[in-house]
N, C-alpha and C positions, 0 to 999 in steps of 0.2 A: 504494500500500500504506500502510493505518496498522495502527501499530505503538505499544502500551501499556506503559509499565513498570507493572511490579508489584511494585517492590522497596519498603519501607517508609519509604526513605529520600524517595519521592519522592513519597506522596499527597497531599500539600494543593499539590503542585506542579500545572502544565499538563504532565498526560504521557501524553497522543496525542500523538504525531510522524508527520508523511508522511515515509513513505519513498520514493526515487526518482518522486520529486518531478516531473511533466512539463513540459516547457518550451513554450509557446504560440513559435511558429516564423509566427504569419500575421502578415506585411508590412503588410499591408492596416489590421490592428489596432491596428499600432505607426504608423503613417502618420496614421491618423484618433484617435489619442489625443494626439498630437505637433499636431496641429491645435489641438484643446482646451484644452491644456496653452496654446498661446501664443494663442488667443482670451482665454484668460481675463485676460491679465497684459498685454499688450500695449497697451493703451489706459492702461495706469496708469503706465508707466515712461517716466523721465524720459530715458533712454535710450537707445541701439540694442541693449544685452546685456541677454536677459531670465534670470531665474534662476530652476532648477527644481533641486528638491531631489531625491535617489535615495534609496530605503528611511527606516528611522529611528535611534534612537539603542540599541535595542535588540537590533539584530542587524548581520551581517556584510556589507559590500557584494556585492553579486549578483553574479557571475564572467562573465555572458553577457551585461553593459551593453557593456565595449565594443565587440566584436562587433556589439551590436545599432545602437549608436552610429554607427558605422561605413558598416552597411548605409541607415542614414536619411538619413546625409549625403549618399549616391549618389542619391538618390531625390529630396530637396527642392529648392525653388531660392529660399527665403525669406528662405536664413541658410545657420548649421554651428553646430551643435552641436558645443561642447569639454568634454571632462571636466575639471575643474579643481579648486579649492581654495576655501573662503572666502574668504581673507586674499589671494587674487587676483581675485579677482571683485570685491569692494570695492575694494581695488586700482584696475583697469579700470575701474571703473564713478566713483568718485572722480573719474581723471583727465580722464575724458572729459566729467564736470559741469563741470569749473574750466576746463574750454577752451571749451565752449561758454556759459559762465556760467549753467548752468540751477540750481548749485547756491545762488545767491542768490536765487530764486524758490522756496523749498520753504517746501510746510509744516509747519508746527511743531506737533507735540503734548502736550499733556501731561496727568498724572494717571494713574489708572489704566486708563482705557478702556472700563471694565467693559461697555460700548453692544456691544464687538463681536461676542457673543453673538445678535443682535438685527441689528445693521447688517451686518456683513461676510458674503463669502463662504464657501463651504465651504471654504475652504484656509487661512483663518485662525479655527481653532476654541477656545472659549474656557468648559471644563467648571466649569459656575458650583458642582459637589460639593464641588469642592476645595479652599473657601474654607474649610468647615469640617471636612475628615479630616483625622482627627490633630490636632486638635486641641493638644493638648500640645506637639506640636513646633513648630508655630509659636509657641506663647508661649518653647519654650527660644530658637527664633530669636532672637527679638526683645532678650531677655534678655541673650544672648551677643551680639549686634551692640551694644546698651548699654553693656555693658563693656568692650568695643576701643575702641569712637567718644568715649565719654565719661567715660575714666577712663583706658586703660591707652595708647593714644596720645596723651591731651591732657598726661598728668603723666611720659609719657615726652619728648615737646616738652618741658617746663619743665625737664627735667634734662638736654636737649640746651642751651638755654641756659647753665644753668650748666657749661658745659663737659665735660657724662658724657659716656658713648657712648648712640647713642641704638641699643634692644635691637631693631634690623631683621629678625634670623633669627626671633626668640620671637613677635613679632608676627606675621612671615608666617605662618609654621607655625600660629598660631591662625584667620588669615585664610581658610589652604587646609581646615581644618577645616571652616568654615564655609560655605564656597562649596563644598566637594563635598557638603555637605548639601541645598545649594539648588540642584542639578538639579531640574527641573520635576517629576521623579514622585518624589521626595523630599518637597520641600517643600508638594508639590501633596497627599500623604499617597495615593496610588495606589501602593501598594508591599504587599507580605506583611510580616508581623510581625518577621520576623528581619530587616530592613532598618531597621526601628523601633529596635530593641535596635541596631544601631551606629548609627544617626545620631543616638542619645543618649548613646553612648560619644564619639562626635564633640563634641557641644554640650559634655558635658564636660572633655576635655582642652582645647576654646578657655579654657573659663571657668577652667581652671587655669590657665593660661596668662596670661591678665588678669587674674586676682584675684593672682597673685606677683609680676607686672611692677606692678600699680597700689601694693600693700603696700611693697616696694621702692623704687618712685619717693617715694612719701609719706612714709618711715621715713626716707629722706636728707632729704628737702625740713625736715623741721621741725628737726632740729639744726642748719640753719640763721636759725632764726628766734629773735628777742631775745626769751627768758621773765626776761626780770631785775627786772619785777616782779612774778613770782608768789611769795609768801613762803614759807617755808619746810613750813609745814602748809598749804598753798592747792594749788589743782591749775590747772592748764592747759586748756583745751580750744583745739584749729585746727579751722575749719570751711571747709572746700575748695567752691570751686564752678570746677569743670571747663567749664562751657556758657560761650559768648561776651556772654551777657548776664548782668547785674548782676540778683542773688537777694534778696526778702525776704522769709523765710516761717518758721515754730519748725520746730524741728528738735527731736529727742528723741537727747538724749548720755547715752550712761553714765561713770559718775564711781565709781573706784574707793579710799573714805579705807580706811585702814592703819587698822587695829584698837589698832596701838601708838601710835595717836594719842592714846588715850584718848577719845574723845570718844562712843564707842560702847556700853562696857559701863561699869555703875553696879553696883558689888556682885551680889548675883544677879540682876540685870534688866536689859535692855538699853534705853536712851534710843532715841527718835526723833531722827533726824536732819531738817536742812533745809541749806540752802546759799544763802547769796548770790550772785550772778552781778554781775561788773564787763567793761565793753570797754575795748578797750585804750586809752581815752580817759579812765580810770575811771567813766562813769558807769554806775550802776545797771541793770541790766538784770532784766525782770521772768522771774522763774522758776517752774517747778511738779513738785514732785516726784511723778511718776507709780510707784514702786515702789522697794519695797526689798529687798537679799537678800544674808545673811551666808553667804561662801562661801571657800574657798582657789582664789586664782586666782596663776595660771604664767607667771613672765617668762622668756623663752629667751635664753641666753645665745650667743655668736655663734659657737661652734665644738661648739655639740648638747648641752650642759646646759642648766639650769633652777633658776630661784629661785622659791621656791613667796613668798605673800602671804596675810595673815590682812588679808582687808577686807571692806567694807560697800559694797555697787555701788548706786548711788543711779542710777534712770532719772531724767532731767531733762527736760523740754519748753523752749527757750526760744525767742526771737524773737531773728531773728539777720539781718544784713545782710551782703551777702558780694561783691565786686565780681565784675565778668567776668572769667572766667581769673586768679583769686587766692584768697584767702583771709579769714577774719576772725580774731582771736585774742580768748579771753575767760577772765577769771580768775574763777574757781570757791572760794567761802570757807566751807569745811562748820562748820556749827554744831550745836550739840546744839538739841531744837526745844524750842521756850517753850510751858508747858503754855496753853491757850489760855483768854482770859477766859472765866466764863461765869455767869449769875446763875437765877435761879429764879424762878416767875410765883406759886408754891404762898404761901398767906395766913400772918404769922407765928403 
């Protein structure tokens, strides 16, 4: 019997269902498929336990396996079939390489594989669609893997050094965000749209997650760090490089001067600014101001106030050297800018 909802809740769903569903009961069928099944694998295992998987990841184990299990054991004489576990099969199958030492003879794979579309059997299928569905969610992937691996674990390490606690609960919980996102019909984008809509509720709460443990780690790290000669109207900049290898490439800083510097407004017109860049070796370092913009911007204060700013945000480009797993420091010296020379080709 099948049987249709028709309720509205469920049209863009799969809704045919069999009902009373019949059970194939021939021995015979189960005998010569159990055949198959260990022709196919048997020649490729390094071992005497072959593994066969039952159903898949989207529905309920069958109620009539062991039963059927049962009746095939009575019948073969090649083995026995066990119902078992993963984490027992591996198990067994482990123990039984490292006593016969088969496990130092393996081979070794790597990269993506992408051949075994092409190369392998039907039992290892490899839907080349789903490199590019959904697209989107693999770049949030990527994005939120980014920000755990290269920012909110590396600068949480640096403030387990300095003796913090290092935040294990905040990072898992971003982690398991992530990895239930990457189930294979997830991240493979074979899903209906409502499964779209939370595994970007997912990619989100990671990225909060990283972005306030990275903010936090970074907001301690630098009140530890010597600004004693940045002067009194000079600014600071730290430039972090989290990756294990040493950086040199411009980087684009915004620079925030205070309006009550003076240095901004001229009677009714407002001056161009410029800024010198110094490293913390003083030497000169070349700069270029890529934009400006007069705006009120909000320092938070540490129990949920706020001090507003009358400032001038200078974007800056500079050339910046940064070691592996450290930082650089550079002193920033805004000036008002010098009208620039300029002469005339026109005949007196």
């Amino acid at each position: 019997m099948i049987a249709r909802l028709a309720d509205t809740y469920s049209t863009d769903d799969m809704n045919y269902h069999v009902l009373r569903q019949p059970i194939m009961k021939s021995m015979e069928s189960a005998l010569k498929g159990m055949e198959t099944l260990r022709d196919t694998v048997k020649d490729k295992c390094s071992t005497k336990h072959l593994l066969f998987y039952q159903g898949f990841d989207q529905e309920n184990p069958d109620p009539h396996i062991p039963d059927l299990v049962e009746e095939i054991n009575k019948r073969i004489d090649y083995g026995k079939i066990t119902i078992s576990s993963l984490p027992e099969v591996v198990q067994t199958i482990r123990k039984e390489m490292e006593e016969s030492g088969a496990d130092k003879n393996l081979l070794r794979f790597e990269g993506e594989m992408l051949s075994v579309e092409t190369k392998a059997d039907a039992f290892a299928p490899l839907y080349i669609g789903v490199f590019s569905a959904r697209m989107p969610l693999k770049l949030q992937n990527a994005d939120c893997q980014h920000r755990l691996e290269k920012w909110a674990e590396p600068t949480s390490a640096w403030q387990l050094l300095q003796g913090k606690s290092y935040p294990e609960t905040l990072l898992r919980s971003a982690w398991k965000e992530i990895l239930q996102n990457q189930q294979h019909d997830g991240i493979g984008g074979c899903h209906i749209d409502r499964v779209q809509l939370a595994m970007e509720e997912r990619y989100r709460s990671a990225n909060d997650i990283s972005e306030c443990v990275t903010r936090d780690n970074l907001k301690d790290l630098v009140t530890r760090i010597d600004y004693s000669a940045v002067g009194s109207h000079e600014l600071g900049v730290t430039v972090f490089n989290s990756t294990s290898a040493p950086r040199s490439e411009v980087v684009e800083v915004a620079v925030d001067i205070p309006i009550a510097w003076g240095l901004r407004n001229y009677g009714p017109y407002k001056k161009p600014l410029m800024v010198e860049v110094f490293d913390a070796a003083g030497n000169s370092v070349r700069s270029q101001v890529l934009g400006t913009e007069d705006d009120t911007f909000y320092a938070y204060l540490k129990y949920g106030n706020a001090i507003n700013v009358e400032a001038t945000r200078l974007r800056v480009a500079i050339p910046v050297e940064v070691p592996a797993f450290g930082y650089s420091t550079y002193r920033v010296v805004p000036k008002q800018a010098a009208s620039r020379r300029w002469t005339t080709s026109a005949p007196p």
